[in-house]
C-alpha positions in Angstrom: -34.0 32.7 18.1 -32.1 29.7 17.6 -34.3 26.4 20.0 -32.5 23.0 21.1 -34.1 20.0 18.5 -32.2 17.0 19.4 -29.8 15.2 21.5 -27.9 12.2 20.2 -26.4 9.1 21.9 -24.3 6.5 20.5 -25.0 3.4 22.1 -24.0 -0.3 21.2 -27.3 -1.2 22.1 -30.0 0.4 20.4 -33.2 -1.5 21.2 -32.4 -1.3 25.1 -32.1 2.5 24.7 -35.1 2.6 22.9 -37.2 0.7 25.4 -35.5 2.2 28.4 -36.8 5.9 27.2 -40.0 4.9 25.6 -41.0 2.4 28.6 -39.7 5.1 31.5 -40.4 8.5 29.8 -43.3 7.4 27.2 -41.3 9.3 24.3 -42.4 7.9 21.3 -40.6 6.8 18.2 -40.7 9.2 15.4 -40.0 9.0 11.7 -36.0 10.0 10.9 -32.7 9.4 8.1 -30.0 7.1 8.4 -29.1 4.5 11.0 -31.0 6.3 14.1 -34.0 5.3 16.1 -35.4 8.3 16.4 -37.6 8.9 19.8 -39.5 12.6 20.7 -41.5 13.8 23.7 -43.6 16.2 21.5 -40.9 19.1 22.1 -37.0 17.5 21.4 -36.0 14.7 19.7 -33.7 12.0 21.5 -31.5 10.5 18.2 -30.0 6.8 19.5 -27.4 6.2 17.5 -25.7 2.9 16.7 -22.2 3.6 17.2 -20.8 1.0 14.8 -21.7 2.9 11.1 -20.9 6.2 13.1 -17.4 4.6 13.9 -16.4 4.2 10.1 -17.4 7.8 9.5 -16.6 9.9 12.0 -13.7 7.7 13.2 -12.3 5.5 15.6 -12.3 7.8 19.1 -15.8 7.9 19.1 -17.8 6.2 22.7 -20.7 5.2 23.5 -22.8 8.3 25.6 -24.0 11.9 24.7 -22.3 12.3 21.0 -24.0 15.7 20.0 -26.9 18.2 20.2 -28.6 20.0 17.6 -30.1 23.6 17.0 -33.2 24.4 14.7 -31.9 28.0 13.9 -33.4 30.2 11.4 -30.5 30.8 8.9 -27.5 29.5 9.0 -25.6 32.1 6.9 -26.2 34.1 9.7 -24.3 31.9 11.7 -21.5 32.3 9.9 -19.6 35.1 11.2 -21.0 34.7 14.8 -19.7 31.1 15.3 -16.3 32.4 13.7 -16.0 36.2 15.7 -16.8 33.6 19.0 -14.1 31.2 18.1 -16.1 28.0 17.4 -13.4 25.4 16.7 -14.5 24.8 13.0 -16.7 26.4 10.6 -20.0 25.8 9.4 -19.9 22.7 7.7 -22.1 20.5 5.1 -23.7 16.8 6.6 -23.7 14.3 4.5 -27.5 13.7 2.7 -28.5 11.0 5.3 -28.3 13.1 8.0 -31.6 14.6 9.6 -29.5 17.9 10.1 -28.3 19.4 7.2 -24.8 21.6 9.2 -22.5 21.2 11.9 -19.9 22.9 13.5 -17.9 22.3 16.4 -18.2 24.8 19.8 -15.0 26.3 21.2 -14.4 23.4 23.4 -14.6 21.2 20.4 -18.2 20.0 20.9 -20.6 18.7 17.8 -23.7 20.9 17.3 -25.5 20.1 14.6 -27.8 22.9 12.9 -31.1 22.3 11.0 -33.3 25.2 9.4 -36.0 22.9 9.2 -38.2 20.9 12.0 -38.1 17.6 13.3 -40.6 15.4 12.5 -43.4 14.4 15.2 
């Protein structure tokens, strides 16, 4: 069974975010790729995101505020055909190698999940 690992917010203010849920909800910061401060209450893993890199790579419509979540799912070939029989909005795709999930693909309302066959760190 597939389990929720992370949820990511862009923000243009990452150290506010960071000491707003580290200072409020004691999550800690954890070890993590790319640009992200990566925060985790010993269960998920809260990714805050500065939005300015992800703006030159995912494009120009992107916001601050909830940008993604992520599954830790146990094979993602076997995902395949599921996400595409349900009508996700895209197919499985390959992150790029400084990304802490490996997959993404897009719900049927167009929403980002991103899918990781290995854990977070803690």
């Amino acid at each position: 069974m597939a389990r929720i690992r992370h949820l990511a917010i862009l923000t243009e203010n990452v150290e506010k975010l960071v000491k707003f849920y580290t200072t409020a909800f004691g999550m800690k910061v954890v070890e993590g790729v790319g640009t992200a401060t990566y925060l985790s209450d010993g269960h998920i893993n809260l990714a805050i995101i500065p939005i300015g890199p992800e703006l030159k790579v995912e494009g120009k419509t992107l916001k601050p505020g909830i940008y993604h979540f992520g599954f830790e799912v146990e094979n993602i070939g076997s995902l395949r055909s599921a996400c595409k029989e349900l009508n996700a909005a895209t197919e499985i795709q390959k992150r790029p190698p400084n990304r802490e999930a490996e997959y993404r693909v897009h719900d049927p309302d167009g929403n980002p999940i991103d899918l990781s066959q290995h854990g977070w760190p803690i």
